[in-house]
C-alpha positions as CSV (number, residue, x, y, z in Angstrom):
1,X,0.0,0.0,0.0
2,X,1.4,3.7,-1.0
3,X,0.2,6.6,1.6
4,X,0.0,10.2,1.0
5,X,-0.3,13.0,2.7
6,X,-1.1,16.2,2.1
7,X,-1.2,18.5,4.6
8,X,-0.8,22.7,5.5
9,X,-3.7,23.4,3.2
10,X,-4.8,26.7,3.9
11,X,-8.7,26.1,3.4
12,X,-9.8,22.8,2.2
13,X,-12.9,22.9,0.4
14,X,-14.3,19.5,0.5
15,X,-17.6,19.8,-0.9
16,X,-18.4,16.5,0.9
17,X,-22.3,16.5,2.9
18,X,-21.8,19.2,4.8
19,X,-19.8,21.7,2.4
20,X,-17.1,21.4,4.9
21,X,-14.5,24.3,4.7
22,X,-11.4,23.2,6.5
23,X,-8.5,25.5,7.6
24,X,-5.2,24.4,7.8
25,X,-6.7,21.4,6.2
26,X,-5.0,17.8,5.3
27,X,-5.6,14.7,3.4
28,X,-4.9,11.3,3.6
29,X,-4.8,8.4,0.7
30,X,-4.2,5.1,1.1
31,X,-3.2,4.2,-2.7
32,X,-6.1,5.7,-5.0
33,X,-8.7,6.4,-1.8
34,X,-9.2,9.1,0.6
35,X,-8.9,7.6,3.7
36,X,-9.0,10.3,6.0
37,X,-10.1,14.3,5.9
38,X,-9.2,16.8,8.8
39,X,-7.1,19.6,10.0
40,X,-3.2,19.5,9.8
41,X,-3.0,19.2,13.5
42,X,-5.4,16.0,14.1
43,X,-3.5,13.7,10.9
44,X,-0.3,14.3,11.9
45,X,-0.7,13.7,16.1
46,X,-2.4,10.5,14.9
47,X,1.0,7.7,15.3
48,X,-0.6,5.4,13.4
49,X,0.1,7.5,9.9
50,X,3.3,7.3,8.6
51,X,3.1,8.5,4.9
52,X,5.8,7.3,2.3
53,X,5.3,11.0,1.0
54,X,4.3,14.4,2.6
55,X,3.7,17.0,0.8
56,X,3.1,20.6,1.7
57,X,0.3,22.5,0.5
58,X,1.1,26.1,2.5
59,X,-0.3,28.8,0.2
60,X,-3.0,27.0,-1.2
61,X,-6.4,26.3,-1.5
62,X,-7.4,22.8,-1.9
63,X,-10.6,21.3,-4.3
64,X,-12.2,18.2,-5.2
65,X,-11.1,17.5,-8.9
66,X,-12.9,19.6,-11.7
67,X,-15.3,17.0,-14.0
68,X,-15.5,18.4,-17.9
69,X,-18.6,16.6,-18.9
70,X,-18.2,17.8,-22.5
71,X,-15.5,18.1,-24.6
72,X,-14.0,17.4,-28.6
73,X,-10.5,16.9,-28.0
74,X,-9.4,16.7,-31.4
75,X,-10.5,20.5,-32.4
76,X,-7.6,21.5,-30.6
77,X,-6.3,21.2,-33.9
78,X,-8.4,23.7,-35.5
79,X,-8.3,26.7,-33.2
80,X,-9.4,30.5,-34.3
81,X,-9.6,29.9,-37.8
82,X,-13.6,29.1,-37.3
83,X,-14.0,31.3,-34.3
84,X,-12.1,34.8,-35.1
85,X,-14.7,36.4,-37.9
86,X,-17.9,34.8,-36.1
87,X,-19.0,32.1,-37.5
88,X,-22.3,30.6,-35.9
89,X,-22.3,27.0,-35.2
90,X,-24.0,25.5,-38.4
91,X,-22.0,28.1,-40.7
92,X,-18.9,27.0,-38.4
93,X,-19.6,23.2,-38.7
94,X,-19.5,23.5,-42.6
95,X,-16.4,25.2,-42.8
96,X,-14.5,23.1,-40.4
97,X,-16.2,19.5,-41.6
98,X,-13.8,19.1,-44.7
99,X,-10.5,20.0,-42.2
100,X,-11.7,17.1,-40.0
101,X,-12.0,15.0,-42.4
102,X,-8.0,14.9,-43.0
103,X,-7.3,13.7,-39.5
104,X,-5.7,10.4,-38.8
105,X,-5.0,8.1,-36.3
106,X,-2.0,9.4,-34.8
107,X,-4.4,13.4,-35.2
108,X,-6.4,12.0,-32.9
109,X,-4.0,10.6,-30.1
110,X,-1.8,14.0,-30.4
111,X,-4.9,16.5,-30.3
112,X,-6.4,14.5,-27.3
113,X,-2.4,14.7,-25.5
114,X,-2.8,18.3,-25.8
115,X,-6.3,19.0,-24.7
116,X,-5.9,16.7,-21.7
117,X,-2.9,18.5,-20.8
118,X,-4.3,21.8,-21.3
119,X,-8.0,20.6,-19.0
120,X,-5.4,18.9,-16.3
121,X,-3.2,21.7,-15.6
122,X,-6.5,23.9,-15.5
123,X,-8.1,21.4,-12.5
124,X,-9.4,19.0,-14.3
125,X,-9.3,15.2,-13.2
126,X,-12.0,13.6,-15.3
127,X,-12.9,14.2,-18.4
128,X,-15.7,13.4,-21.0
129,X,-14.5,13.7,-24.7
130,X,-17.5,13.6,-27.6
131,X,-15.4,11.7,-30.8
132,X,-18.0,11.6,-33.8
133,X,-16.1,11.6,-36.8
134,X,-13.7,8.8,-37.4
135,X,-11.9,9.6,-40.8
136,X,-8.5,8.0,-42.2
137,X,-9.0,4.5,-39.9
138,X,-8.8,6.5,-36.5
139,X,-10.6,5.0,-33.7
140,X,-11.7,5.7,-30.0
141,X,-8.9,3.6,-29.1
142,X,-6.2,6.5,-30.2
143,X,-8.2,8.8,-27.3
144,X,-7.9,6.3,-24.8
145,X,-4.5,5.6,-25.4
146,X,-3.4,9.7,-24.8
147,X,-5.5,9.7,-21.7
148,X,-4.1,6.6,-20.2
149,X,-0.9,7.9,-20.9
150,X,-1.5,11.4,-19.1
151,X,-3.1,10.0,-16.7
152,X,-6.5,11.4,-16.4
153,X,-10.0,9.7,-15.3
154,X,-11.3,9.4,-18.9
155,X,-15.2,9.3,-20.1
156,X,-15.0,9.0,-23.7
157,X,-18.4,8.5,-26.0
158,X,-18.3,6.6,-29.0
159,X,-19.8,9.1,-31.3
160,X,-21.3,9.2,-34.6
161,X,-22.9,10.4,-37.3
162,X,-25.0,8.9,-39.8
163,X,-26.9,11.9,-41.9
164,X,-25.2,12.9,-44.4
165,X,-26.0,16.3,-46.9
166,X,-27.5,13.4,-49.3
167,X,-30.4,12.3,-46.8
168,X,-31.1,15.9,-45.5
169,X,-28.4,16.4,-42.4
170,X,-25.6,18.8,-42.1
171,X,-22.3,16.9,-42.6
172,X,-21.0,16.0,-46.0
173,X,-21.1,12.4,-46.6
174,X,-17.9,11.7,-46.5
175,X,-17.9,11.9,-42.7
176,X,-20.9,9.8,-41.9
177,X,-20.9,6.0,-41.5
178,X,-23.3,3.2,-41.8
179,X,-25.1,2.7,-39.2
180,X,-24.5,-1.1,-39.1
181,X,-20.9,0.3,-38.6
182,X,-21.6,2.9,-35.6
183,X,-23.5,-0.4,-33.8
184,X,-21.2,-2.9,-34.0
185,X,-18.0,-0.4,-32.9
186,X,-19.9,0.9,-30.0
187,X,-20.4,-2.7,-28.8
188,X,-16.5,-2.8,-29.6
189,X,-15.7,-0.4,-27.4
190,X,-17.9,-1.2,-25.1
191,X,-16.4,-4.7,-24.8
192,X,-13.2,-4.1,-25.1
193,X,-12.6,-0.8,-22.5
194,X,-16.1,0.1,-20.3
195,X,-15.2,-0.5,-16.5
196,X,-18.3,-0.2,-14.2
197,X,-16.4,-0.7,-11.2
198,X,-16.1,1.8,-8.4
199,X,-13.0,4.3,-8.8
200,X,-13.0,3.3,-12.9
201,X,-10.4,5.4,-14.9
202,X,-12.5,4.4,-18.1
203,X,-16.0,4.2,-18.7
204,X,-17.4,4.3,-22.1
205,X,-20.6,6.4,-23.4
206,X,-22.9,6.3,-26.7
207,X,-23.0,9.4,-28.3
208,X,-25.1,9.8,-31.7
209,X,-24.1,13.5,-32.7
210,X,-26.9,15.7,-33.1
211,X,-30.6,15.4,-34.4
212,X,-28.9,16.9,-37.6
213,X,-26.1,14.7,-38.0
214,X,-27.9,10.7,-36.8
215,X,-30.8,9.0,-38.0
216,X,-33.6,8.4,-35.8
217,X,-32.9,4.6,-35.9
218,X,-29.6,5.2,-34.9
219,X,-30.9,7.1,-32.2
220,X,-33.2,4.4,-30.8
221,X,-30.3,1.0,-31.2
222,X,-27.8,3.7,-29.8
223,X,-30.0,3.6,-26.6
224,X,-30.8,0.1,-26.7
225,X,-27.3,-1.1,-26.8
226,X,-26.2,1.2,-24.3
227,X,-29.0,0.2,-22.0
228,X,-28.0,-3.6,-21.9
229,X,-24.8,-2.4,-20.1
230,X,-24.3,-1.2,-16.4
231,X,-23.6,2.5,-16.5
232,X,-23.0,3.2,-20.2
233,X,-24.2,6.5,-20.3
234,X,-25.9,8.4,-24.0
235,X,-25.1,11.9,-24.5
236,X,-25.5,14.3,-27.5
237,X,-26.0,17.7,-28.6
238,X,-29.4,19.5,-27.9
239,X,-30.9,22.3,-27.9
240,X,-28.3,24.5,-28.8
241,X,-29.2,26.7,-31.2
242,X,-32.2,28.5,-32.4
243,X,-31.2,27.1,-36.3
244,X,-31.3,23.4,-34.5
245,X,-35.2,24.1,-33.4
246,X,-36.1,24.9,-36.4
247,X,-34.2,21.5,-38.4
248,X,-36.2,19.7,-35.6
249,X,-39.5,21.0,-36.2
250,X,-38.9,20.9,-40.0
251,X,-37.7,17.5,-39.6
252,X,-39.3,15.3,-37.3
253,X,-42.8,17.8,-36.3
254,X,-41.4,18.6,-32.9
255,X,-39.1,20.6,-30.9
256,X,-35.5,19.0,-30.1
257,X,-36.5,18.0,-26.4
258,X,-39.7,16.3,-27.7
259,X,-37.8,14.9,-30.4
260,X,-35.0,13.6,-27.8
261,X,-38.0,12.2,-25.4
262,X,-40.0,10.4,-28.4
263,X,-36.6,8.2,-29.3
264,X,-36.5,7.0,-25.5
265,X,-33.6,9.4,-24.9
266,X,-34.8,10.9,-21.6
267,X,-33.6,9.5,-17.6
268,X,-31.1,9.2,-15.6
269,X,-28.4,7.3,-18.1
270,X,-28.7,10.4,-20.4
271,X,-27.2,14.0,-20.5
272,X,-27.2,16.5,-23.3
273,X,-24.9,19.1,-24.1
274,X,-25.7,22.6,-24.1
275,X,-29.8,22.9,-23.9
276,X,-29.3,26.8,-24.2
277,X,-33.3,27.0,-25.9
278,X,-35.5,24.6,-23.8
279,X,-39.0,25.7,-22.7
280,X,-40.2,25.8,-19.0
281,X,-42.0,22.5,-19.7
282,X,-39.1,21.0,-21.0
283,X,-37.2,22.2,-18.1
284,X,-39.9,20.6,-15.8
285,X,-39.5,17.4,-17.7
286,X,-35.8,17.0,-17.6
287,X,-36.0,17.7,-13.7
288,X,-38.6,15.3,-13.4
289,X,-36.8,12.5,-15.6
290,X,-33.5,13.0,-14.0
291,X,-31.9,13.8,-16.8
292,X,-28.8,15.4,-17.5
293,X,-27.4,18.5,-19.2
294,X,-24.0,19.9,-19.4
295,X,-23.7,23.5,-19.2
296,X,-20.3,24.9,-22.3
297,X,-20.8,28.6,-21.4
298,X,-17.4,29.8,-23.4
299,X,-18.7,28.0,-26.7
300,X,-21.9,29.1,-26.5
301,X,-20.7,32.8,-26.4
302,X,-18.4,32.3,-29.0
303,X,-20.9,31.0,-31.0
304,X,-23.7,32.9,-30.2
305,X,-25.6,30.3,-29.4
306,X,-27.1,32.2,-26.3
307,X,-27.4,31.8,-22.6
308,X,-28.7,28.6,-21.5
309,X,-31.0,29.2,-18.2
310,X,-29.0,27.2,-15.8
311,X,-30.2,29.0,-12.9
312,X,-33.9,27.6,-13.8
313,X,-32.8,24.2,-14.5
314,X,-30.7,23.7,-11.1
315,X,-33.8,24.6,-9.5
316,X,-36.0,22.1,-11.2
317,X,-33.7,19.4,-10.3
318,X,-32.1,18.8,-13.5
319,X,-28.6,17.6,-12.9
320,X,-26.5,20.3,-14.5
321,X,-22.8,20.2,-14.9
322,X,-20.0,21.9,-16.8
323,X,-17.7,21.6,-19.8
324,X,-15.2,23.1,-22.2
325,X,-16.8,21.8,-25.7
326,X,-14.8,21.8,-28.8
327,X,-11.0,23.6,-28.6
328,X,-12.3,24.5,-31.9
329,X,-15.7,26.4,-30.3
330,X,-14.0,27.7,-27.5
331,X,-10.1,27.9,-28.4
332,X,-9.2,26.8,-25.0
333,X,-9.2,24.2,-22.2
334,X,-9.5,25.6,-18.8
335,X,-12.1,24.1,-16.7
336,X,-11.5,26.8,-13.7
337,X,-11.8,29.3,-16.3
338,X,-15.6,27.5,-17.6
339,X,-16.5,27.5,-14.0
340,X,-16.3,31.3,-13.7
341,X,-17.8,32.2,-17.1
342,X,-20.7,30.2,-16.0
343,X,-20.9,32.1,-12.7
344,X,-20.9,35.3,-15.0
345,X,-22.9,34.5,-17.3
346,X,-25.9,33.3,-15.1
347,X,-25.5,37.0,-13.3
348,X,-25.9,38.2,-16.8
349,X,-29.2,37.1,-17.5
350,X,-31.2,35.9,-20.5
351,X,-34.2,36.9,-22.7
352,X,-37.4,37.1,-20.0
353,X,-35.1,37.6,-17.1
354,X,-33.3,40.5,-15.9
355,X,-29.8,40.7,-14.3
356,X,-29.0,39.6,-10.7
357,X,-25.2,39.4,-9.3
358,X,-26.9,37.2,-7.0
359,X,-28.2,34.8,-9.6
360,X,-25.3,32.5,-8.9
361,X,-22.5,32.6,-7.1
362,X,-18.3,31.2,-7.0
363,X,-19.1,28.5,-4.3
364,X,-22.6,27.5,-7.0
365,X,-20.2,27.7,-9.2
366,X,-17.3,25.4,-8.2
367,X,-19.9,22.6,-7.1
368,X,-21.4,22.6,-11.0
369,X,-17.8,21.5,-11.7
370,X,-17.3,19.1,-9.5
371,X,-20.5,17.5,-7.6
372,X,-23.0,18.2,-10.5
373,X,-20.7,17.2,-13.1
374,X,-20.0,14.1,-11.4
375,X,-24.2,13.4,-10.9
376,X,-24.0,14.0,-14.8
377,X,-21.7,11.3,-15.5
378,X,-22.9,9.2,-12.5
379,X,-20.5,8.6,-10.6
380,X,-20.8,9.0,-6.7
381,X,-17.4,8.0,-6.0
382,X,-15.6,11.4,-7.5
383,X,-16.5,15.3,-7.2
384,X,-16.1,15.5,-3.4
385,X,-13.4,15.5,-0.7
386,X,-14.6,12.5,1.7
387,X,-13.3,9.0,3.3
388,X,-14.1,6.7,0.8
389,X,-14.2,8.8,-2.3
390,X,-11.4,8.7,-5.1
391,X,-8.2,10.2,-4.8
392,X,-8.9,12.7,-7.6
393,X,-8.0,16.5,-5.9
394,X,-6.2,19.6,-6.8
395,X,-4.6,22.5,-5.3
396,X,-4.4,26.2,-6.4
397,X,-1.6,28.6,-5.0
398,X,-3.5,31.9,-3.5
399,X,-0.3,33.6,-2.4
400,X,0.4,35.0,-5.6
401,X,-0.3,37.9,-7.7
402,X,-3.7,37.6,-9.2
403,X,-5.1,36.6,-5.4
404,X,-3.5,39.3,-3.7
405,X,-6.4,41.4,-1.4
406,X,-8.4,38.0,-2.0
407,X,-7.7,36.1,0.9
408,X,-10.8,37.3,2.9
409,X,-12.7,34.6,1.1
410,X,-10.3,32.3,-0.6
411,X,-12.2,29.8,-2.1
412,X,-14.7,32.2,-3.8
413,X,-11.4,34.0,-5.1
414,X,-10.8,30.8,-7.3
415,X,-13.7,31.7,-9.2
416,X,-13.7,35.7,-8.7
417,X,-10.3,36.1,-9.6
418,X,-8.5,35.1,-12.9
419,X,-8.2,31.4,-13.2
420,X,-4.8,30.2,-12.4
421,X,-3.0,26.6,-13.2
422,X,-2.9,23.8,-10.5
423,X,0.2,23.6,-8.4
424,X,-0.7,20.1,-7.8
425,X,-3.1,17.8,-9.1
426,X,-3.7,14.1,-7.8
427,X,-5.7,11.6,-9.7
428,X,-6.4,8.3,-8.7
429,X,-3.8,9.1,-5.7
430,X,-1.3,9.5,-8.2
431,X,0.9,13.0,-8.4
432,X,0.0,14.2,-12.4
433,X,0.7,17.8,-11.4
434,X,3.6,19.2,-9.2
435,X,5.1,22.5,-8.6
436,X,2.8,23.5,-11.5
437,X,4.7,20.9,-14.1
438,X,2.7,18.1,-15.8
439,X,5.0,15.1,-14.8
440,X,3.6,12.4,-17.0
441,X,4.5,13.9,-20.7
442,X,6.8,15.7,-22.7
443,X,4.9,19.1,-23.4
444,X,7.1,20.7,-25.4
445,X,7.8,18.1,-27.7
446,X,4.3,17.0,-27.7
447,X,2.9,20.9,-29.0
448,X,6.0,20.7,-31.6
449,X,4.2,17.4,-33.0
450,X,0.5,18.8,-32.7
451,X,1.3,22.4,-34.7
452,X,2.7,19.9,-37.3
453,X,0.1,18.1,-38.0
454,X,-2.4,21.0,-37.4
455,X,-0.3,22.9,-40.3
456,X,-0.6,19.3,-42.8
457,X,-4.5,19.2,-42.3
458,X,-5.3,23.0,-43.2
459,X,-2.8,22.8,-46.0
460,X,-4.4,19.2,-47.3
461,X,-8.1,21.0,-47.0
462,X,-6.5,24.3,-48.8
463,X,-7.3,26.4,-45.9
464,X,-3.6,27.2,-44.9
């Protein structure tokens, strides 16, 4: 058995039952488990713990593990050039379709190194990647193999899309595939990598694309096959835009959540990404359902997709959590940053509702990240601080620059003030992060690799 102990923590936000805020806080794992939780002064007088490491946090504030429930990792090879003259997300998908289709194999596994570094140095733990297109014989398995790598509690959904611009959908044909295809690699990777055990680093999802990118059949096997597993989650895009309500009503006679609902694509196994346009019945419904949504503030605002009610739908019991989205929608991977543009963007407002600093707050803000992204993905063994729970934590420094005059409130100055980079980060009780430096790759040769092949794809599509 390896022991750890971290201890000195100048508040420890546990986000355990009882939201405990612990001064002069420490932790204690036993191998990948929290064992114990308490102040510096009651682990260290106990005789019985004798740690094969100590580290001390002084100077730090100390967080359950941020969960991205959202992400495309391989758009970290497109950044800007869909985003910097505003293209909206349909215009922005057409434009970026024929880039993606000249990734590869080894495209993949780079872009997914880098966005993982990018969402681990920013206090992420866990993350859920959304791979729909799988040109050039790439596969989920080049994903997997970057996050095992890194190091990082992965949720990756073996996505799709099946509706090509010959049957009506948005995507050219050329990056659709049978769905005969989709089925029997989602089973695939569902037999080869899903773990439903407690503490799991890898847990596989289904993940049609969008109403405009899968066929309704698709829709309905997708959710069948994932059902005859334990804990194989469905996720997809809904809701996002006001050009996506009107596809769906054109389409199929109904809005996207009614759409979503008739396939059998509602509960507790299910969470959609964005749901910036749902109604107050819709909002009712997904509360009552237990279903889940994950809140991409940043892309949405690049996109100008809108402001999705958030506020509303944590009070109506929908489990709500937070992601990134795309590199390519959002052009960057911080997860403490999300977490404060969601707090912002809430105070903002949205059409029907008038602005309230008071809407939402930092400490509403950092449990979205963490405990509701967690209920998202279902997992109740991550997302809080607690005996029991996985060793999945991270510490921010707060005696530096952009936290000085902060420290009346320290925790809410994670969110309040700019976002900084983890000075440590522990997943699975293993040390990823320390003194700030991702341990478990080379960075620097890694970006060389990824501009490469960035430069090879836009110059192949005649963009560069």
């Amino acid at each position: 058995m390896t022991t750890l102990l971290v201890k000195n923590i100048d508040v420890l936000a546990t986000m355990d039952v009882a939201r405990r805020e612990i001064p002069d806080g420490a932790i204690w794992v036993e191998d990948n488990v929290i064992r114990r939780v308490g102040t510096t002064a009651e682990l260290t007088a106990d005789p019985t713990l004798t740690p094969d490491r100590t580290l001390d946090a002084r100077g730090t504030v100390v967080i359950p593990g941020l969960v991205n429930t959202h992400h495309h990792l391989y758009q970290t090879l497109t950044r800007t050039i869909g985003t910097g003259d505003g293209k909206i997300l349909f215009d922005w998908l057409k434009f970026l379709y024929p880039i993606w289709a000249e990734m590869d194999a080894e495209a993949v596994y780079i872009s997914a190194k880098i966005g993982l570094a990018e969402l681990i140095l920013s206090g992420a733990t866990t993350v859920a990647d959304h791979l729909y297109l799988y040109p050039n014989g790439s596969k989920i398995d080049d994903e997997i193999r970057a996050a095992q790598e890194i190091g990082v509690r992965f949720h990756p959904t073996r996505g799709s899309m099946s509706l090509g611009e010959s049957q009506g959908g948005l995507p050219p044909d050329r990056v659709t595939d049978s769905e005969d295809f989709i089925l029997k690699d989602s089973l695939r990777a569902i037999e080869t990598f899903h773990d439903p055990n407690r503490y799991a680093m890898l847990r596989i999802g289904l993940a049609p694309c969008s109403p405009f990118s899968v066929t309704t059949d698709l829709m309905r096997e997708s959710a069948k096959l994932a059902r005859e597993y334990p804990l194989v989650n469905l996720h997809t895009h809904l809701a996002e835009t006001k050009d996506e309500d009107r596809f769906c009503v054109e389409m199929f006679g109904m809005r996207p959540v009614e759409y979503a609902e008739s396939v059998g694509w509602m509960g507790e196994d299910v969470w959609f990404a964005h749901m910036v346009h749902p109604n107050a019945d819709e909002i009712r419904r997904m509360g009552h359902t237990h279903t889940g949504v994950c809140h991409c503030p940043s892309s949405n605002m690049i996109l100008a997709s809108g402001i999705a009610p958030v506020r509303d739908m944590v009070d109506a019991g929908v489990r709500v959590g937070l992601g990134v989205d795309g590199s390519a929608s959002n052009d960057g991977n911080h997860m403490l940053g999300e977490a404060r543009q969601a707090m912002l963007l809430q105070r903002v407002g949205w059409p029907g509702f008038e602005s309230r600093a008071d809407r939402f707050s930092a400490r509403e803000a950092l449990e979205l990240a963490t405990l509701g992204s967690a209920g998202v993905l279902r997992r109740d063994d991550i997302g809080a601080i607690a005996p029991g729970m996985a060793a999945d934590f991270v510490a921010f420094r707060v005696d530096d620059l952009a936290h000085a005059g902060g420290l009346a409130d320290p925790v809410a100055s994670l969110v309040t003030c700019a976002p900084g980079h983890v000075w440590l980060s522990v997943i699975n009780g293993k040390i990823v992060v320390e003194d700030g430096e991702l341990r478990t790759i080379d960075l620097p040769t890694t970006i060389e690799r990824h501009n490469k092949i960035s430069r090879a794809m836009l110059e192949k599509a005649g963009v560069a």
